[in-house]
KEKOLMI-972095 format. One record per residue (C-alpha): x, y, z. Coordinates in Angstrom, 2 decimals. Example, Ala and Ser with C-alpha at 12.3 -4.5 7.8 and 13.67 -1.06 7.14 Angstrom:
12.30, -4.50, 7.80
13.67, -1.06, 7.14
! end
This chain:
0.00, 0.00, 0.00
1.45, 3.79, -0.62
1.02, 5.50, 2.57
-0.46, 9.16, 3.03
2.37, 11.62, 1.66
0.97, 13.61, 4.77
3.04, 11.33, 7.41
6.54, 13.16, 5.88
5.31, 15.77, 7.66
5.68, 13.74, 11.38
7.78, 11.65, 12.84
7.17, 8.87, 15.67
6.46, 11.04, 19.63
10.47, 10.99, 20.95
9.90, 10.59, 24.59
7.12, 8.09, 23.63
9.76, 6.03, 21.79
12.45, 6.34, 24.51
9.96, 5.48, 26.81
9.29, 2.49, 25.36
13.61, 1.75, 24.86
14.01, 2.04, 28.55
11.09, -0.43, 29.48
12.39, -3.00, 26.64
15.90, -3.08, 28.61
14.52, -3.49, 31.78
12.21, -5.86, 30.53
15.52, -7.93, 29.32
17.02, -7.23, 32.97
18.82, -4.19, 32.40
18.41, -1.95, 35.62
17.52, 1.05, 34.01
15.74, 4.45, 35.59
13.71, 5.70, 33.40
13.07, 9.40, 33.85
11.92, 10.06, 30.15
8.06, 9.59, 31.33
6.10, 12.68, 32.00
3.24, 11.10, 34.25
2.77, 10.63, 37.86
4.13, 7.78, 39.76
1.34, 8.47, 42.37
-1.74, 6.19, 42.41
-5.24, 7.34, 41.30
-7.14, 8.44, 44.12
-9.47, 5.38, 45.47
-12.37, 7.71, 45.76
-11.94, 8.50, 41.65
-11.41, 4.50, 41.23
-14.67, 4.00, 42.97
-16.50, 6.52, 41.04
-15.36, 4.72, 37.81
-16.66, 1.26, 39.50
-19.92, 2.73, 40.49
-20.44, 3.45, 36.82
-19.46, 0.12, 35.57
-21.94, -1.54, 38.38
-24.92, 1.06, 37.50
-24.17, -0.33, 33.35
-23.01, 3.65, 31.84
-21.07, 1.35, 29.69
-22.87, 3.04, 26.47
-21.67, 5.78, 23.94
-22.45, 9.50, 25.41
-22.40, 13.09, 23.85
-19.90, 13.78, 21.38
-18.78, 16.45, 23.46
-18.73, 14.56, 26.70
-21.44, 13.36, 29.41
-23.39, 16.78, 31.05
-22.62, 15.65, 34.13
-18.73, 16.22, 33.22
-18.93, 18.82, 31.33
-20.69, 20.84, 34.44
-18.01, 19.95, 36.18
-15.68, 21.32, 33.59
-17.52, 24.48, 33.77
-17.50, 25.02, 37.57
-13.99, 24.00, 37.35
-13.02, 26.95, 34.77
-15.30, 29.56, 36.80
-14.52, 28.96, 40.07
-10.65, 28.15, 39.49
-10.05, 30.41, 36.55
-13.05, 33.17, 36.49
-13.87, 31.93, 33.05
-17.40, 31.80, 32.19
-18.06, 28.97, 29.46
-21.62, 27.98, 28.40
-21.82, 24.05, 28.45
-21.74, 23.91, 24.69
-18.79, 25.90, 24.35
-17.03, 22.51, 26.37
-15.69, 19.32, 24.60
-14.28, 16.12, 26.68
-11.83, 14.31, 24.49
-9.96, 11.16, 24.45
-6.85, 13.38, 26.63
-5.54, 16.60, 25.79
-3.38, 15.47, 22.84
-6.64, 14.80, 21.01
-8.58, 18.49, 22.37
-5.17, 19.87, 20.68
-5.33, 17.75, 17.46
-8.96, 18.55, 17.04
-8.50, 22.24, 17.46
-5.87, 22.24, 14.82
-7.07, 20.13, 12.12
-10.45, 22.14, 12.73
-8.91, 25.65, 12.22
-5.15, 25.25, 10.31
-5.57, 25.71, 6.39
-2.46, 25.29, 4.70
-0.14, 28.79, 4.66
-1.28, 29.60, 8.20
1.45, 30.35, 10.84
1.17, 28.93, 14.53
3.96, 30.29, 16.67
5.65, 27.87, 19.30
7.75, 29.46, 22.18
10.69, 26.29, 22.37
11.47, 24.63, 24.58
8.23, 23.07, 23.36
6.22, 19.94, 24.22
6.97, 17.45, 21.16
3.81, 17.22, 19.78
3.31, 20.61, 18.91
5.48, 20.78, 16.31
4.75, 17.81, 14.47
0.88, 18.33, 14.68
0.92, 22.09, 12.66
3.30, 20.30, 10.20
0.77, 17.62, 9.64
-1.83, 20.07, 8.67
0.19, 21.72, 5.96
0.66, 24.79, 8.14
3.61, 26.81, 9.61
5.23, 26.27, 13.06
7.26, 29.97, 13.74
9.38, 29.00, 16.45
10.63, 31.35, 19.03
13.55, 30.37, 20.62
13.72, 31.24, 24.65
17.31, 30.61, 26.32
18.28, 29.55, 29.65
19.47, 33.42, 30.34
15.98, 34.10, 29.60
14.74, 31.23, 32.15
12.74, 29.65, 28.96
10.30, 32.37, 28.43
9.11, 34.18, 25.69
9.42, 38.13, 25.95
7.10, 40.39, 24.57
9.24, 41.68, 21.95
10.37, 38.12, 20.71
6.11, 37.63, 20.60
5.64, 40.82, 18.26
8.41, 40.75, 16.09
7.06, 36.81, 14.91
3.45, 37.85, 14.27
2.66, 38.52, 11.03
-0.87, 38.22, 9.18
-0.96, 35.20, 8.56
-0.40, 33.99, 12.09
-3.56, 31.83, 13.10
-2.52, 30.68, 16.62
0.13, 31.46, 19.46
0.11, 27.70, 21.22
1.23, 29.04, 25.52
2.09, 26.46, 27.93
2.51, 27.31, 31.61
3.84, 25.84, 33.41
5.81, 24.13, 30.49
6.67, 20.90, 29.61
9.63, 20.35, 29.13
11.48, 23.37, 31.06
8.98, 23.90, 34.58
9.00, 27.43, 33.25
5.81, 29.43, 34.72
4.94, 33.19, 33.68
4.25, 35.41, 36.11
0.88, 37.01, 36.32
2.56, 40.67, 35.14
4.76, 38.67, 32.43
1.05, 37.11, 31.07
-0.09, 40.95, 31.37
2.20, 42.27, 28.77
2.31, 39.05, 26.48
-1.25, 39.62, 26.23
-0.73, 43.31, 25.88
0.57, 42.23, 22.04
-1.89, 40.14, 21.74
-4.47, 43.10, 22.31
-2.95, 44.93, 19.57
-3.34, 41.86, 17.03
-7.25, 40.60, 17.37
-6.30, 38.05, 14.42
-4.21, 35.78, 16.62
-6.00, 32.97, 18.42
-4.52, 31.40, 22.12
-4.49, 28.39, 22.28
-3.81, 27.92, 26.39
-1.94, 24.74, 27.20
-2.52, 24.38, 31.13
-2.34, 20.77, 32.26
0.03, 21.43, 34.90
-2.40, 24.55, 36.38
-1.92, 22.67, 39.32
1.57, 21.70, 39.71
3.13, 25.62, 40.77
5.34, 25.72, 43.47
4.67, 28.68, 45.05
3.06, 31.10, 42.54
0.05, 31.49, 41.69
-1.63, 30.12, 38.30
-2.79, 32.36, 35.62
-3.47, 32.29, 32.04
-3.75, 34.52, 29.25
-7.89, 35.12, 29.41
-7.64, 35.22, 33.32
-5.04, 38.42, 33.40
-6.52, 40.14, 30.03
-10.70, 39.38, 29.79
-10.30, 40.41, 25.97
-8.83, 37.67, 25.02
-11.62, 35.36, 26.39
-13.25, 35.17, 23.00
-10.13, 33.63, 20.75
-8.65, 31.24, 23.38
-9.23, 27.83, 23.12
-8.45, 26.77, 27.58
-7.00, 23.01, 27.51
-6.80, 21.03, 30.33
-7.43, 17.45, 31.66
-7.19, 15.31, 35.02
-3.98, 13.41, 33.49
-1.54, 15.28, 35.49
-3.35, 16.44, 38.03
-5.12, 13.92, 39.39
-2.56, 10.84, 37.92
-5.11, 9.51, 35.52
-3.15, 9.65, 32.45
-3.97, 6.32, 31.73
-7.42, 6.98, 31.56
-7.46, 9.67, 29.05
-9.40, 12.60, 29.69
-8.68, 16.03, 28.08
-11.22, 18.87, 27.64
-11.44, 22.19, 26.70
-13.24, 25.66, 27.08
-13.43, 27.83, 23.53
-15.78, 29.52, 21.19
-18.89, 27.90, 20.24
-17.90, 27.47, 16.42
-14.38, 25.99, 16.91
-16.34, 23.54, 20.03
-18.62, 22.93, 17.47
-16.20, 22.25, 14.29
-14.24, 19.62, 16.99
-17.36, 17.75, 17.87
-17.95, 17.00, 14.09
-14.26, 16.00, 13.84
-14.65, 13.86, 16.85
-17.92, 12.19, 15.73
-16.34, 10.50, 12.85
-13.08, 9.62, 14.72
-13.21, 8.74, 18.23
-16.93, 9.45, 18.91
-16.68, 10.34, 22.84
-14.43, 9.70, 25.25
-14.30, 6.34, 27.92
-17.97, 6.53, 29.91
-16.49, 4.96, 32.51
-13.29, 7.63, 32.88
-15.87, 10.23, 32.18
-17.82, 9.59, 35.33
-14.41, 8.58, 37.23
-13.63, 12.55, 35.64
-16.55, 14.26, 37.49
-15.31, 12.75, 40.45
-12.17, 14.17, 40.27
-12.91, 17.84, 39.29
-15.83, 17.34, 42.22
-14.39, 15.48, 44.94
-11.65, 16.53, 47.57
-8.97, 18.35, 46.32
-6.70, 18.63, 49.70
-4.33, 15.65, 48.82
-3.43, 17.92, 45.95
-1.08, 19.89, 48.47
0.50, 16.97, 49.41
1.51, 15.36, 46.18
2.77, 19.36, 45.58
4.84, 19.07, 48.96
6.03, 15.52, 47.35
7.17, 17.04, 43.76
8.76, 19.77, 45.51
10.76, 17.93, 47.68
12.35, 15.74, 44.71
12.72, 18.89, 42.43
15.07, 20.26, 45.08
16.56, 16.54, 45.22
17.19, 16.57, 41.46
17.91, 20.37, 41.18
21.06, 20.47, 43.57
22.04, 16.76, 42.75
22.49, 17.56, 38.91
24.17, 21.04, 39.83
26.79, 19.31, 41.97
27.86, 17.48, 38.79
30.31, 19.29, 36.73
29.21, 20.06, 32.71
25.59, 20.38, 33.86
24.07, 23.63, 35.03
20.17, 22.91, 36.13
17.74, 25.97, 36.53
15.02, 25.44, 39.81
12.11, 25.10, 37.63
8.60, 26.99, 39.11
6.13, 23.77, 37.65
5.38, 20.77, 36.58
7.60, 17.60, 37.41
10.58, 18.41, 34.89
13.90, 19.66, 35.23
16.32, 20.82, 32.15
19.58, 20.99, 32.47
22.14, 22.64, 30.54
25.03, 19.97, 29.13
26.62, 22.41, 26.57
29.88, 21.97, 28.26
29.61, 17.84, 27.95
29.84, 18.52, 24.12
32.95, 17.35, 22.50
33.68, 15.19, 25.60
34.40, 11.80, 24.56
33.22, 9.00, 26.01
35.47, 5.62, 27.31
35.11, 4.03, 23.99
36.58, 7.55, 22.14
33.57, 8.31, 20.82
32.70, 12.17, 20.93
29.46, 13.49, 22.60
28.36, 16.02, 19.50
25.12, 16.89, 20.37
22.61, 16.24, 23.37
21.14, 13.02, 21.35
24.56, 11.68, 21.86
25.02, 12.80, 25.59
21.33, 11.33, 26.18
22.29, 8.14, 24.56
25.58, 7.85, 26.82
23.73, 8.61, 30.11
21.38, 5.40, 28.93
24.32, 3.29, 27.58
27.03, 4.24, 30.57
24.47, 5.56, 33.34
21.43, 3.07, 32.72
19.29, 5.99, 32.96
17.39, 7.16, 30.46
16.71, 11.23, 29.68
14.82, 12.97, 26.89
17.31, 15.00, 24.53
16.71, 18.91, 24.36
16.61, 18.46, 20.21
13.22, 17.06, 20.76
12.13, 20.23, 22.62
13.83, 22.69, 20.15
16.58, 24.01, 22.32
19.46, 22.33, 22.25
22.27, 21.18, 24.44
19.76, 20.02, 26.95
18.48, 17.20, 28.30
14.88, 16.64, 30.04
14.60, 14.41, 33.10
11.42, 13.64, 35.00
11.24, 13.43, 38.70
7.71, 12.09, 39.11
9.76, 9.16, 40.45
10.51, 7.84, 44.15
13.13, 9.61, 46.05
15.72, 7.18, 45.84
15.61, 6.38, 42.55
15.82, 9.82, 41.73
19.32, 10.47, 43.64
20.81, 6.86, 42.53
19.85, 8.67, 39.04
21.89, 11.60, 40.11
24.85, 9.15, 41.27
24.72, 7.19, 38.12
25.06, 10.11, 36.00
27.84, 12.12, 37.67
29.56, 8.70, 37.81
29.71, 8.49, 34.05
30.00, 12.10, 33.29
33.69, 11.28, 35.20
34.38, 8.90, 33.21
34.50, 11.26, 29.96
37.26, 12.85, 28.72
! end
């Protein structure tokens, strides 16, 4: 069969794929850590389990709403107004198979080929890959360690140009931690004022993994923008459930509307049962949430000073999420026991999981380069034997 010329266009998810290398070589008894995996290591809450079994037992084992059960996507809705002040009617709300599917939706629905989507990097892979596959333009905007991995205004102006469609904003980000301030979101969307053609689309599934700050978004500090952001979020993250796939979104009523018809001839709706198990989540107690917080913390302070105290690799204290990026540029050109020479951070990522038996997500798949992305959504102890391994083999280049 001749496949799709469209599939040129993307390439197989990286930290998917390493993912997956790690597991095979500790499936053949190679102790490996794998810290390439951005999901929890925490347990669902029982009281979210339970909700799912209550549905099973009570038979909502049928096909629901395109756009998701009511009963979820009320919960959705009080989530976004009393969380976010954002006021969405219940069909402006779509519940999707996780929030790589509300994002694929939104694009294929809106990107005609020519269009321009502009992507701060470090980015989160998929991005990328997903404006490609609709024949449109990724602009990328490059934001530097010296700039802790945010996007400045000017940087944000100088790459719009009419025929930008989207700005795609993710804070706190994946990969980097990176969260904007609420006065750094007031004068990005001060540009954004001055250019009503440019859509938002809000990445914010790790809203609640901030240590310390509070969360904003773009539509929260500037109301103006309410009416061409497309809000993305989930219970993935959050509430470790990112096996049960559950991603929704807040937007204007024609884009909602253009997804649901996308959805109805792909996936339909979204699981029943992790719908219900969904309401309970967004409904039900929220005070472990501190805890896990106090957890993440903790080991982002582990992996922080552990990485720092190795020489080559400078580590920035990151403000979110469960990801720290370190700096390797000065491991380039290093060569390795063997006398093979580290010339990029695919090569220093591949050495760490060769030499260290930990595996790490290179920067190039993030679009800033020499870096590396490790996860510490692990336990404690695996996270400083990680550290251990990888200063030990860093020693061992020359």
């Amino acid at each position: 069969m001749e496949l799709s010329y469209r599939l040129k266009f993307i390439k197989p998810s990286p930290t998917l794929t390493l993912s997956q290398k790690a597991d095979e070589l500790k499936q053949s008894g190679i102790d490996i850590i794998n810290l390439t995996t951005g999901e929890p290591d925490f347990s669902t809450p029982l009281w979210i389990c339970e909700a799912a079994d209550r549905a099973m037992k009570n038979k909502q084992n049928k096909y629901t709403a395109v756009a998701g059960t009511v009963d979820l996507r009320r919960a959705i809705q009080s989530k976004f107004k009393n969380q976010n002040n954002l006021n969405y009617e219940l069909d402006q709300i779509i519940v999707s198979t996780g929030g790589k599917q509300v994002l694929f939706n939104a694009l294929m629905a809106s990107l005609n080929p020519g269009d321009e989507v502009i992507i701060p990097a470090p980015y989160w892979v998929s991005y990328v890959d997903m404006v490609n596959l609709f024949e449109a333009k990724p602009v990328i905007i490059e934001c530097r360690k010296d700039q802790h991995f945010k996007m400045t205004p000017k940087q944000l102006e100088d790459a719009i140009t009419p025929k930008t469609k989207w700005l795609v904003f993710n804070s706190p980000s994946n990969p980097t931690g990176a969260v904007y301030s609420k006065q750094e979101l007031k004068s990005i969307a001060d540009i954004l004022v001055k250019h009503p053609h440019v859509h938002i689309l809000s990445d914010d599934i790790y809203e609640h993994l901030i240590y310390g700050e509070a969360f904003f978004n773009l539509p929260m500090v500037e109301n103006s923008l309410f009416e061409r952001t497309l809000t993305v979020n989930g219970v993935s993250k959050t509430y470790a459930m990112t096996g049960w796939r559950i991603g929704f979104a807040g937007g204007p009523r024609s884009l909602i509307k253009a997804m649901c018809t996308l959805q109805s001839q792909s996936t339909t709706n979204a699981c029943s049962i992790a719908q219900a198990a969904a309401v309970e989540a967004l409904n039900g107690p929220q005070e472990f949430l501190e805890d896990w917080r106090t957890a993440y913390k903790k080991r982002r302070d582990l992996m922080v000073n552990g990485l720092n105290a190795i020489p080559g690799i400078s580590c920035l204290t990151p403000a979110g999420a469960f990801y720290v990026y370190p700096d390797c540029k000065e491991l380039i050109g290093k060569k390795t026991p063997e006398g093979r020479a580290l010339e990029d951070d695919s090569a220093i990522a591949d050495y760490f999981l060769q030499n260290a038996r930990v595996a790490v997500v290179p920067g190039v798949a993030f679009g800033l380069s020499p870096h590396v992305r490790l996860s510490y959504a692990a336990d404690e102890s695996l996270l400083q034997e990680a550290c251990q391994r990888i200063e030990a083999s860093v020693k061992k280049l020359r």
